[in-house]
C-alpha positions as CSV (number, residue, x, y, z in Angstrom):
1,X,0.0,0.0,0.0
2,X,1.7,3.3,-1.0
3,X,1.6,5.7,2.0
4,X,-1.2,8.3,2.2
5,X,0.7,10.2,5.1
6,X,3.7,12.7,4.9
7,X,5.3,12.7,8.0
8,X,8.2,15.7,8.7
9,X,10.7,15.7,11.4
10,X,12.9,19.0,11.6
11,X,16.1,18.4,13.7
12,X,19.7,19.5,13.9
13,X,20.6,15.6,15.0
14,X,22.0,16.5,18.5
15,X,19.2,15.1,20.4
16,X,18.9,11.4,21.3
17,X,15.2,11.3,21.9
18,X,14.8,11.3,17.9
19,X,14.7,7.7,18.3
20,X,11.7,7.5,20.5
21,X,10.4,9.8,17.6
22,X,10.7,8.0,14.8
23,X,9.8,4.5,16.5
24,X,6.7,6.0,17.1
25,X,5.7,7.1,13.7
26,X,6.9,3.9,12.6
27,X,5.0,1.2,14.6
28,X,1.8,3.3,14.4
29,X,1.7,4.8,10.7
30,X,3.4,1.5,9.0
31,X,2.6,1.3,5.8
32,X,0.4,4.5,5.9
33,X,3.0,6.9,6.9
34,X,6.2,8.6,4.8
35,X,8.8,9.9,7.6
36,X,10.6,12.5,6.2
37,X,13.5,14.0,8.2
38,X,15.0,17.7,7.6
39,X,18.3,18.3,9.0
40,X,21.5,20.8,8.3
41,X,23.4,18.5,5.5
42,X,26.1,18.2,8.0
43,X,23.8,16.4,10.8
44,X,22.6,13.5,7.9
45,X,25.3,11.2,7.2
46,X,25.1,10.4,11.3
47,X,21.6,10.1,11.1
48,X,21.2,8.0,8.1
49,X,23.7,5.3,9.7
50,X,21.3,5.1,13.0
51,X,18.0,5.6,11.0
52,X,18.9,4.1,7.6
53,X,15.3,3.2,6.3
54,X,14.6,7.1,6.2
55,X,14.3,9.9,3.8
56,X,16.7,12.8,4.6
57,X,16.7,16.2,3.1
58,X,19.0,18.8,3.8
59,X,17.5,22.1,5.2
60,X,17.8,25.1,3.0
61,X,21.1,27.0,3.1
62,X,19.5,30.2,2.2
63,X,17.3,30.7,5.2
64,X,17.0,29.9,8.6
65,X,14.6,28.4,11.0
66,X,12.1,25.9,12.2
67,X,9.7,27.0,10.0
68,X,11.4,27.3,6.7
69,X,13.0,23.6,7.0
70,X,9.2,22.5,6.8
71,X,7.9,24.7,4.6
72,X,11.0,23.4,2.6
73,X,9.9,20.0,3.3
74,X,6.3,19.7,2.4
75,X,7.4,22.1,-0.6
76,X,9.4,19.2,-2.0
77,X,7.6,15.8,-0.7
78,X,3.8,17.1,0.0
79,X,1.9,17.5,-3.3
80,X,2.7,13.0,-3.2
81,X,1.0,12.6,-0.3
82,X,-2.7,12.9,1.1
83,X,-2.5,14.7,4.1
84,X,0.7,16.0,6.5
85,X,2.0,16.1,9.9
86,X,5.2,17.2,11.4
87,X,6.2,16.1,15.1
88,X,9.6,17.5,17.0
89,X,12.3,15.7,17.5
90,X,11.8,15.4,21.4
91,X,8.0,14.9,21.3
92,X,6.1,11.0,19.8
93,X,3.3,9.6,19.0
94,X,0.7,7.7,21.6
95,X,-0.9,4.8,20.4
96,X,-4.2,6.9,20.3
97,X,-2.9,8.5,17.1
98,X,-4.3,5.5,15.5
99,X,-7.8,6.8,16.0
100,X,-6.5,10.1,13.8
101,X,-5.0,8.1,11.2
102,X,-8.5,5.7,11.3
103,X,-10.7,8.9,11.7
104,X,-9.5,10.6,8.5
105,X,-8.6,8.1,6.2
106,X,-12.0,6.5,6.8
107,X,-14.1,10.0,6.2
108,X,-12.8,10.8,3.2
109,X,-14.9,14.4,3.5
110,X,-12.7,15.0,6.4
111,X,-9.9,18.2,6.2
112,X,-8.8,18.2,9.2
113,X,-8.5,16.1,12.4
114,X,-7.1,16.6,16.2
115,X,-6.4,15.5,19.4
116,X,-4.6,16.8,22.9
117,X,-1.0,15.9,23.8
118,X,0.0,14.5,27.0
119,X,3.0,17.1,28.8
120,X,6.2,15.2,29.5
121,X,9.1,15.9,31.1
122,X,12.7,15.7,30.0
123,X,12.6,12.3,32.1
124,X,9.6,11.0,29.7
125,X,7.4,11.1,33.1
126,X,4.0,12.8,32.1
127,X,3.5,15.7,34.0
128,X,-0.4,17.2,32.8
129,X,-2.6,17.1,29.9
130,X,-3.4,19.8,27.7
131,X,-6.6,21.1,27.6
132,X,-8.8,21.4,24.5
133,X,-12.1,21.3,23.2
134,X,-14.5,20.6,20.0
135,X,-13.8,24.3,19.3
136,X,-12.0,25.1,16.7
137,X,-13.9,27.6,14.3
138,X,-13.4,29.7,17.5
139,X,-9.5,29.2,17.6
140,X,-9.1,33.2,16.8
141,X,-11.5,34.1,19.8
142,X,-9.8,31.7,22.9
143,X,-6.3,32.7,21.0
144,X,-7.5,36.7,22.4
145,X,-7.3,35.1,25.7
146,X,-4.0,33.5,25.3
147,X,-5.6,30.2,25.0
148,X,-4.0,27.5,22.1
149,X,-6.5,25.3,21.4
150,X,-3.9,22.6,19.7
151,X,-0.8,21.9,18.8
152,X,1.0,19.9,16.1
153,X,1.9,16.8,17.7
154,X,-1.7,15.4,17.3
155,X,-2.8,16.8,14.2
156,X,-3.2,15.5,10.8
157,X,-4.6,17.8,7.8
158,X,-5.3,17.6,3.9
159,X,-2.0,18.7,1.9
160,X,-4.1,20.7,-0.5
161,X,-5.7,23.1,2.4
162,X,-1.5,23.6,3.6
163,X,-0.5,24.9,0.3
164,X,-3.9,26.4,-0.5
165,X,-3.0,28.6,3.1
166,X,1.2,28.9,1.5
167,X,2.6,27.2,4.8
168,X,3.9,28.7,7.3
169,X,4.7,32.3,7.6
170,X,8.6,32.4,8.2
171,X,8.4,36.5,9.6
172,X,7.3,34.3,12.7
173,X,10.4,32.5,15.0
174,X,7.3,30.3,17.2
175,X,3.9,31.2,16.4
176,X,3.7,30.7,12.9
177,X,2.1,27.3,13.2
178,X,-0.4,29.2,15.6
179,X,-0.6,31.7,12.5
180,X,-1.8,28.7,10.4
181,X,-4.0,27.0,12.3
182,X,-5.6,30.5,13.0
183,X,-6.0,30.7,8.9
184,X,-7.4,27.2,8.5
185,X,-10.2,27.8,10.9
186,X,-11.3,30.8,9.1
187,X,-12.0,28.5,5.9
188,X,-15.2,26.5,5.6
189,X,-13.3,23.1,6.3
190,X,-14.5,19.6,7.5
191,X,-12.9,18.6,10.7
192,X,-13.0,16.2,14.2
193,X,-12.3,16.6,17.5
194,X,-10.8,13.7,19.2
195,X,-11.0,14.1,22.7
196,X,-8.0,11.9,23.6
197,X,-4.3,12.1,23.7
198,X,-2.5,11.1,20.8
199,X,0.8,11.9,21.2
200,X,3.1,13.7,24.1
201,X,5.0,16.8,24.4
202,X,8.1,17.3,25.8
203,X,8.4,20.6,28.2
204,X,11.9,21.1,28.6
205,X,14.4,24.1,29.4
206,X,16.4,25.3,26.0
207,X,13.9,24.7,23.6
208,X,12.5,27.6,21.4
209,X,9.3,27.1,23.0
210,X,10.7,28.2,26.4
211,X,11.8,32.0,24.7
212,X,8.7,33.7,26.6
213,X,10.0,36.8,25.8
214,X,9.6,36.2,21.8
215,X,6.9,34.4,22.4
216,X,4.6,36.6,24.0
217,X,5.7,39.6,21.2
218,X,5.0,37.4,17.9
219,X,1.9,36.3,19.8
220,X,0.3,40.4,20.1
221,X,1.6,40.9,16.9
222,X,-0.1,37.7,15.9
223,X,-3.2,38.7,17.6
224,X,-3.5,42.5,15.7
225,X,-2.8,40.6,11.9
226,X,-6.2,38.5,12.6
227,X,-9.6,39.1,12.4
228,X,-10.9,41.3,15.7
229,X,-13.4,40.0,17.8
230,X,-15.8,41.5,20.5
231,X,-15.1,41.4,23.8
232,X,-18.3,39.3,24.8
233,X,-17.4,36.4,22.1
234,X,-13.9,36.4,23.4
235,X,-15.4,36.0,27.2
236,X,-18.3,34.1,26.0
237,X,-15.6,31.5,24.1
238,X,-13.3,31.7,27.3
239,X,-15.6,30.4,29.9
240,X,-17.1,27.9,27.1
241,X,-13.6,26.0,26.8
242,X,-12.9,26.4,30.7
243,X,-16.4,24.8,31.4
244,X,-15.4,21.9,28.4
245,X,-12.2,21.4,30.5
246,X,-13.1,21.5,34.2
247,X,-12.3,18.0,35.2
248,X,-8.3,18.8,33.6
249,X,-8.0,22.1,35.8
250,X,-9.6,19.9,38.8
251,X,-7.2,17.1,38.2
252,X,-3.8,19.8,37.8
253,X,-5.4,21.4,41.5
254,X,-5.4,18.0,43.0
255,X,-1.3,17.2,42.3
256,X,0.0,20.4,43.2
């Protein structure tokens, strides 16, 4: 069966947890799933003799960042393949990912499917679940009160709406996947909730993630570029998803 699935791993090859990465993409895409890892060209000859049933491109010379390596990547691999994913090179897949694969390759009219993550530590213990919610034509609303409805890890979406949005905006160091998932659910898209989590997160010090600082300026700067939205939908849409997640918030009170 040729794979449906483009898979994209951006790393610079210095991190050892890769291997729980791409285990995980392999034992639960099999034959559904193309793994694709982006690296500098330097980093691949290492990684090609520990990983050597991968594909391996070499990130772009002429630009920089997270963000261009997978624009550069679905660029080159993504118009072969049904839908795309990417996952870090710290973070896996949950067996639960199954039920996205299942979910969208079995509704064909389906653009777009997600799930939550599980937080882990850099010791693989899990430390929270994120918090989500069937939600997400109002990801622009619960994004005005500093609210991300998903992230990447547990996502899978058609490669036709990706380059029908033109990826991911580069101007942004963190928060351009946020910029695109804000896009896609401004377009009248199919899409499913699945209220379990399908793959884990790594929370760890040094990653670009942890830059707060950058973070919190892309993310006003983010918020401005979007459509605006009254102050009662924002509040109305904030204590909707807090309501949807009360048993989570209960559950974070209870361990501290």
């Amino acid at each position: 069966m040729k794979p449906s699935i483009l898979v994209v791993t951006a790393t610079l090859g210095t991190r050892k947890t890769i291997e729980k990465t791409i285990t995980s993409v392999k034992n639960i895409g099999k034959g559904l799933v193309k793994h694709v890892i982006i690296a500098p060209e330097h980093a691949i000859l290492t990684l090609k003799q520990q990983y050597p049933d991968l594909e391996y491109i070499a990130e772009p010379q002429n630009k920089k960042g997270i963000y261009a390596a997978l624009n550069y990547a679905f660029y080159t691999y993504g118009n072969d393949y049904k839908y795309l994913t990417f996952i870090n090179d710290d973070d896996y897949w949950l067996p639960q990912f199954q039920i996205l694969i299942d979910t969208i390759i079995q509704n064909t009219n389906l653009d777009f499917v997600y799930g939550k993550t599980l937080y882990i530590n850099e010791d693989n213990i899990p430390i929270g679940k994120q918090t989500s919610a069937n939600m997400f034509k109002k990801f622009i609303p619960l994004l005005n009160s500093n609210i991300i409805l998903l992230t990447q890890q547990a996502t899978l979406i058609k490669s036709s709406l990706f380059f029908q949005i033109g990826g991911f905006d580069e101007n942004y160091k963190l928060v351009a996947d946020t910029k695109f998932w804000a896009i896609l659910s401004l377009k009248d898209i199919n899409y499913k909730y699945i209220n379990k989590c399908c793959a884990a997160y790594t929370l760890q010090e040094g990653q670009l993630s942890a830059d707060t600082s950058t973070q919190s300026k892309e993310h006003l700067k983010l918020i401005k570029e979007l459509p605006q939205f009254s102050k009662w939908e924002i509040t109305k849409n904030k204590i909707i998803f807090r309501l949807n997640n009360l048993s989570t918030y209960i559950n974070r009170l209870i361990k501290q």
